[in-house]
C-alpha positions in Angstrom: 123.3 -75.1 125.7 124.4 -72.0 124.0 127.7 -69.8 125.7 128.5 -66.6 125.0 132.5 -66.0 125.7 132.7 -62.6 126.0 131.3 -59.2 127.7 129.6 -57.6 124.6 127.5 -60.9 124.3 126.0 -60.0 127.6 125.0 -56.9 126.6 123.7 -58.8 123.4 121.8 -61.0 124.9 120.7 -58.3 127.0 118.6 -57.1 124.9 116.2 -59.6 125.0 115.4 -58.6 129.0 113.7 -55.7 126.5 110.4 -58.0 127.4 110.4 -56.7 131.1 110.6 -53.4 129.6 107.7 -53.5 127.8 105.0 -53.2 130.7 106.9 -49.9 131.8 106.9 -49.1 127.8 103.0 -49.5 127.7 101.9 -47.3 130.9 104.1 -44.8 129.3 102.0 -44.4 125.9 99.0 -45.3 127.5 99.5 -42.4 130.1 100.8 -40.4 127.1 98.1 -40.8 125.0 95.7 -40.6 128.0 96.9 -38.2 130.0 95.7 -34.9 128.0 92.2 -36.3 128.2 91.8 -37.3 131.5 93.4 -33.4 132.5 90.7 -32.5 130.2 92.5 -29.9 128.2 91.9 -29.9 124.7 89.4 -32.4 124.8 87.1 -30.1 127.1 88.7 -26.7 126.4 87.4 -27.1 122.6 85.4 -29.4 121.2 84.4 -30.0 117.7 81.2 -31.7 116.2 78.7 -33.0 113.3 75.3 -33.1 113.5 72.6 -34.7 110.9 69.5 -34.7 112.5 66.2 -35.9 110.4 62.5 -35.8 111.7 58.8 -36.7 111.4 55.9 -35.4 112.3 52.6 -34.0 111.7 50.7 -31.3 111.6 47.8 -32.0 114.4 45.9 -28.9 113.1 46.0 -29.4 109.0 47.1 -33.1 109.8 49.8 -33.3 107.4 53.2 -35.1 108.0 56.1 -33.2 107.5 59.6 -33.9 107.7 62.7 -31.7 108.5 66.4 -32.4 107.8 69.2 -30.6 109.5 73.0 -30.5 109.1 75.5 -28.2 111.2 79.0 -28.1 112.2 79.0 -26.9 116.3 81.9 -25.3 118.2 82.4 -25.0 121.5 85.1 -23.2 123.8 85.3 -22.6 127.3 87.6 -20.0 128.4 90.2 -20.8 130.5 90.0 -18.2 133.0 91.2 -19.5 136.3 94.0 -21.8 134.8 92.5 -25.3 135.2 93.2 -26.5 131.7 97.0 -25.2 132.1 97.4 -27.0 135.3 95.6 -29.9 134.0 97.8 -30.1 131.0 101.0 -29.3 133.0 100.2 -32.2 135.4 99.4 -34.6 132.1 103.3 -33.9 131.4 104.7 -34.4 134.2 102.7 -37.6 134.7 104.3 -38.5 131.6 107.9 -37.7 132.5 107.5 -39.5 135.8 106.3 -42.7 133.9 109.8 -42.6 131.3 111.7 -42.0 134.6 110.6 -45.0 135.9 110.9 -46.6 132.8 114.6 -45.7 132.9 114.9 -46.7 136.3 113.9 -50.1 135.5 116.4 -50.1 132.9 119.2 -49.1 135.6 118.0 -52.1 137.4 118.1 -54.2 135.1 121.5 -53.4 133.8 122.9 -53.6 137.4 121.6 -56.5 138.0 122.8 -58.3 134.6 126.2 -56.7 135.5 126.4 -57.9 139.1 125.5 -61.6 138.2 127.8 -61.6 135.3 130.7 -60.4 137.7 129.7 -62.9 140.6 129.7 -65.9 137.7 133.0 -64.4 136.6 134.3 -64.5 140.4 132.5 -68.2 140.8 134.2 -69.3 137.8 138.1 -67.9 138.9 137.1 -69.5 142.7 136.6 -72.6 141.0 139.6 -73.3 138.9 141.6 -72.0 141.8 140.0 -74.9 144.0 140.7 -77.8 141.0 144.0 -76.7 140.7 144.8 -76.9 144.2 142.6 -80.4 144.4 145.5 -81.6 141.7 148.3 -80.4 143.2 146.7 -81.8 146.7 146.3 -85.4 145.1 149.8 -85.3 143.6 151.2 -84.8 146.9 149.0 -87.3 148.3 150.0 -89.8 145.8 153.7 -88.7 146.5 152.7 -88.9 150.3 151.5 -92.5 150.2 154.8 -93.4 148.1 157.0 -92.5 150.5 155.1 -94.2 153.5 155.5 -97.4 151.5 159.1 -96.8 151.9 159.1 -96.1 155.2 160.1 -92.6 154.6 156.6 -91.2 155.9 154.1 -91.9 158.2 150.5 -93.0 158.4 149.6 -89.4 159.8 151.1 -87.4 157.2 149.2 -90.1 154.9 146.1 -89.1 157.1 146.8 -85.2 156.9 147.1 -85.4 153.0 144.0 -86.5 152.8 141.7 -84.6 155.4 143.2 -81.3 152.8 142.5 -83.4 149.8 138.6 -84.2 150.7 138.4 -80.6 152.4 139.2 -78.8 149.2 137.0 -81.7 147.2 133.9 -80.7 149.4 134.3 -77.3 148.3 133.6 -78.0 144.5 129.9 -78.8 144.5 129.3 -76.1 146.8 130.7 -73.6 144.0 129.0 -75.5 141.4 125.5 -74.8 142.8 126.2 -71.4 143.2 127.4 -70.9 139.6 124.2 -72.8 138.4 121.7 -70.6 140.9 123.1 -67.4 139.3 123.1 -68.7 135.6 119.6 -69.2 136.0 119.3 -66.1 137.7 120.9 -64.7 134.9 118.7 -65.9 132.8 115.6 -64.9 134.2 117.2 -60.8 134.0 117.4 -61.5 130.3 114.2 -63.0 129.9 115.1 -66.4 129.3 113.9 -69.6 131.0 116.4 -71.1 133.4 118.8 -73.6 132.3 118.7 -72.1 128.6 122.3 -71.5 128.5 125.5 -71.7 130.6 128.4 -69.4 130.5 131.6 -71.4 130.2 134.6 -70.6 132.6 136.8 -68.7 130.1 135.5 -65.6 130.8 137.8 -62.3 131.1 138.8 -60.7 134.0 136.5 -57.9 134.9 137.5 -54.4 134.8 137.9 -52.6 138.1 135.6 -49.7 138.7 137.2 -46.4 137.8 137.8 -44.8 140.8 135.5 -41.6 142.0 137.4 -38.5 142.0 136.7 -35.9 145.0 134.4 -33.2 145.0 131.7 -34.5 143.2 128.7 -31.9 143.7 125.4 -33.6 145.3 124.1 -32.0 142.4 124.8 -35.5 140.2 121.5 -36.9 142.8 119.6 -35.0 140.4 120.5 -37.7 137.7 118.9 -40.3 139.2 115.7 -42.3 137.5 113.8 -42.4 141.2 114.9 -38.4 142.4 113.2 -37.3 138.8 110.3 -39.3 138.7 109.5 -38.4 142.1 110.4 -34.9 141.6 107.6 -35.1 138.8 105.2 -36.8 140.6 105.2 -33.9 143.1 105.0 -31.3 139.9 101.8 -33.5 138.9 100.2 -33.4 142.3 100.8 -29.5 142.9 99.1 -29.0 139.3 95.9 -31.3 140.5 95.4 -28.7 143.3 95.2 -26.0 141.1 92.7 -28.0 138.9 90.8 -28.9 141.9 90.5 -25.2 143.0 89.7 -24.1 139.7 86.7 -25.9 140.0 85.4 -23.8 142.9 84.6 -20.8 139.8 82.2 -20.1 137.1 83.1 -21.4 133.4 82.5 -19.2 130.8 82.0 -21.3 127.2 81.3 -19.7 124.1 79.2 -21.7 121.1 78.8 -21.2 117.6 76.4 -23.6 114.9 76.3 -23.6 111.3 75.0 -25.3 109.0 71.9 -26.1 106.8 68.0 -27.4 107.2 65.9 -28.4 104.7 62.5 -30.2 104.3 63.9 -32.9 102.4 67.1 -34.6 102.3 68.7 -33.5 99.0 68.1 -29.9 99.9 70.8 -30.2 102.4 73.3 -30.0 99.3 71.0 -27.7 96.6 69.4 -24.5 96.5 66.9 -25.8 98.6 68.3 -25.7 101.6 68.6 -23.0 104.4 71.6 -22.0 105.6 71.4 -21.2 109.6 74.0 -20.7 111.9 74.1 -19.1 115.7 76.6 -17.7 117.8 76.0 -17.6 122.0 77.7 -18.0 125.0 77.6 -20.3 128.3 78.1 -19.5 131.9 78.0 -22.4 134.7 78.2 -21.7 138.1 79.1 -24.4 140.9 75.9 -23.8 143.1 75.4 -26.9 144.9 77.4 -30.5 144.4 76.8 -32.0 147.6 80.5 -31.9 148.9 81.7 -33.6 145.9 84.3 -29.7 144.9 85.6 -29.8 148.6 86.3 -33.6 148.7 88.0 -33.2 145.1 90.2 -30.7 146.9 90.8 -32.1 150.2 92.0 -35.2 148.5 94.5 -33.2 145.7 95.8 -31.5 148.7 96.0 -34.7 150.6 98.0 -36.3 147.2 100.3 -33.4 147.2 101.2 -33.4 150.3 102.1 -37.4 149.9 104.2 -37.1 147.1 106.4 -34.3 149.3 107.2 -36.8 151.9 107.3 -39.0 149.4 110.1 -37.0 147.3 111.6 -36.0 150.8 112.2 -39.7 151.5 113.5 -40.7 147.9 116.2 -38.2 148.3 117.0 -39.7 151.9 117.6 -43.2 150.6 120.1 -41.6 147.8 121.9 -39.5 149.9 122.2 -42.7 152.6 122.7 -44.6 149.7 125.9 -42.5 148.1 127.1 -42.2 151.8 127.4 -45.7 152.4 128.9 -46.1 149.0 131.5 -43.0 149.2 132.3 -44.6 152.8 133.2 -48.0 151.6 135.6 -46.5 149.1 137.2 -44.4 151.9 137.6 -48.1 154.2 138.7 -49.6 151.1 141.5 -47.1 150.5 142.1 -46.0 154.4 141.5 -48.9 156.2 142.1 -52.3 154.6 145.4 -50.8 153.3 146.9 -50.2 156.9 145.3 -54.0 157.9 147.4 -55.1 154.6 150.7 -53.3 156.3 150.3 -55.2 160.0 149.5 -58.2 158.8 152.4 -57.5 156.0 154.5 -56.8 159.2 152.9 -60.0 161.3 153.8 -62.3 158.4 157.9 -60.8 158.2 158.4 -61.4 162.1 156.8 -64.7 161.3 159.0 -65.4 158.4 162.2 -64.2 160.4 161.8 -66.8 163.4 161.4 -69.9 161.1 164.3 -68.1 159.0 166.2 -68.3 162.0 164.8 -71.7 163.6 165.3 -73.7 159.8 169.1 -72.1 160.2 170.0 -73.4 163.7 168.2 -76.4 163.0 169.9 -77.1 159.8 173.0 -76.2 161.2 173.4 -78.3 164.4 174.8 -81.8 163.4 171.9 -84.9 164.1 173.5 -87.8 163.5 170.3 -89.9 163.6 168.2 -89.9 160.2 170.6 -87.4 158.6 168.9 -88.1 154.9 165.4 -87.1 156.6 166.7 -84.1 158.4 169.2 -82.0 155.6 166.2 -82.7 153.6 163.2 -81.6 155.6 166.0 -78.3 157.0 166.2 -77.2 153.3 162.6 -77.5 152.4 162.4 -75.2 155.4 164.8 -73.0 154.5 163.8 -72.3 151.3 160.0 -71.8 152.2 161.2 -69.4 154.8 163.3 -67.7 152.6 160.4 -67.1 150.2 158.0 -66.0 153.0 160.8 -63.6 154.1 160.8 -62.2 150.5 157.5 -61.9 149.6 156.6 -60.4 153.1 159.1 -58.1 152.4 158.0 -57.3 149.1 154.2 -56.4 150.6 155.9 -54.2 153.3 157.6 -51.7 150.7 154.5 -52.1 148.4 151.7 -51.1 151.2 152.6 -48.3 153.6 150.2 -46.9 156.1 148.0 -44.1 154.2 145.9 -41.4 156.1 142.3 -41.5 155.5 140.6 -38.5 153.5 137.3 -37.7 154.0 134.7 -37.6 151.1 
């Protein structure tokens, strides 16, 4: 079972959730590397080829075989005229932009995720030595408890009581223990381990509080997120489709050029004799008839842009929600929950003040019966209701009432 003690081993070990990474890595080259040919810009705006074409035949009138060798270098390019390679190329790159945004939202997944197990172990762990240490100090008095009722000093339901908190603050243990062992292994899986591979011991630091956000942050900053800019790109790569898709409604003009050599036998091709021929021409195609197939195309780019708008619409819905729910469990958190902390501050003083004042008359009225018992159990009480007094006093002056501030 290997630990790691401190923070910057998480974010060493971290690296190894690079795995889960990868499938997001690969549909990012693969679009890449695919995504300027299936636009079809440079592959179909130009295009670049070899020929060596030999033959055999014959003569039906002399019958006499002949044989012809040919070797040329052809060109072709189709002007661009109505802007479908440019839209196909701009929608390759933004295709390609989308896909490393979501690669980098996977990433900012994965990092909050690593962080927020790490944090609830770290939490798990503290929760845990708090619960042993009060077990001992419950079975101490317990053993203390039980020593006195031998004595006669206490009774057998004080014996009883010390127990029922001894076994209630036992039962928590394994409760805590299966938690920190269900998010070790979750963990584990975020770093792309297999479960039960290591365990994170219980000295781990205190976590860092979040720095707190100041005010007037611009929405602008929803810009920065992974999810806005892949969907933002997304709906840059459907727009671009349409114009493809309409460009397909008009001619194309391609212009072609040949050169290269012929000769009746193969060595000729690369001697005097050879022929050298060449040609020059041009193309036009017209979309006459395709069954439906250019006003389907377009009806369903259309269709695809108009998706990706909601969709972008709803992606920047779920930030904004999200940041607002965020932004207004800061403002509880600082508002709220500090006003709570001053009444029950308050609740806890006027608490403190009456057993202040009972543990003083009691104490102070002479019992003549079981005086060892009593001038014992009135100091004990005095003294805890002296430091109740303090300490509620101490959280009054700390936490005063604060007005809320909106966002």
């Amino acid at each position: 079972m290997a630990g790691f003690r401190r923070p910057c081993a998480v974010g060493a070990d971290s690296r190894s959730a690079g795995r889960q990474l990868r499938p997001a890595h690969h549909r990012g080259a693969d679009r890449g590397g695919a995504g300027t040919g299936r636009g079809g810009t440079l592959a179909d705006l130009s295009q670049v080829s070899g020929q060596l074409v030999a033959s055999r035949g014959n003569d039906n009138t002399a019958f006499v075989n002949a044989s012809s060798f040919i070797a040329a270098l052809a060109l072709s390019w189709e002007i661009d005229l109505w802007g479908r390679y440019h839209r196909a190329t701009e929608a390759a790159r933004a295709q390609l932009v989308a896909t490393e945004e979501g690669r980098n939202g996977v990433i900012v997944s994965l990092v909050a995720g690593v962080a927020q197990r790490y944090l609830a172990l770290n939490g798990l762990h503290q929760r845990l030595a708090i619960v042993q240490h009060t077990a001992r100090i419950q079975r101490d008095s317990l053993n203390l408890v039980r020593l006195l009722a031998e004595h006669g000093v206490q009774s057998a339901t004080e014996v009883r009581q010390a127990e029922t908190q001894l076994l209630t603050t036992e039962n928590q243990i394994p409760a805590i223990e299966l938690s920190i062992a269900q998010n070790e292994d979750a963990l584990a899986t975020l770093l792309g381990k297999p479960p039960r591979s290591f365990a994170i011991g219980p000295d781990l630091p205190a976590g860092a509080l979040p720095p707190s956000v100041p005010p007037g942050i611009p929405s602008q900053l929803l810009e920065r997120r992974p999810d806005i800019r892949q969907s933002e790109q997304q709906l840059v790569a459907a727009n671009a489709n349409v114009g493809v898709a309409r460009a397909l409604f008009f001619p194309t003009i391609s212009l072609t050029g040949t050169l290269g050599r012929a000769s009746d036998v193969l060595v000729g091709l690369v001697d005097r004799g050879g022929v050298t021929t060449h040609a020059v021409g041009a193309a036009l195609g017209v979309p006459i008839f395709q069954g439906g197939a250019l006003v389907a195309n377009y009806d369903a780019a259309v269709a695809r842009a108009e998706q990706a708008t909601e969709q972008y619409r709803r992606t920047i819905v779920v930030a904004l929600r999200e940041v607002s729910d965020a932004l207004a469990d800061l403002c509880f958190r600082a508002g709220v929950i500090s006003y709570l902390e001053v009444l029950d501050a308050q609740r806890q003083l006027f608490s403190a003040q009456l057993d202040l004042n009972a543990s003083e008359v009691t104490s102070g009225s002479p019992s003549c019966s079981s005086t060892g018992r009593s001038a014992e159990g009135g100091t004990r009480r005095v003294d805890a209701a002296h430091a109740a007094a303090r300490r509620a006093r101490a959280t009054h002056g700390r936490t005063r009432p604060r007005a809320r501030r909106s966002p």
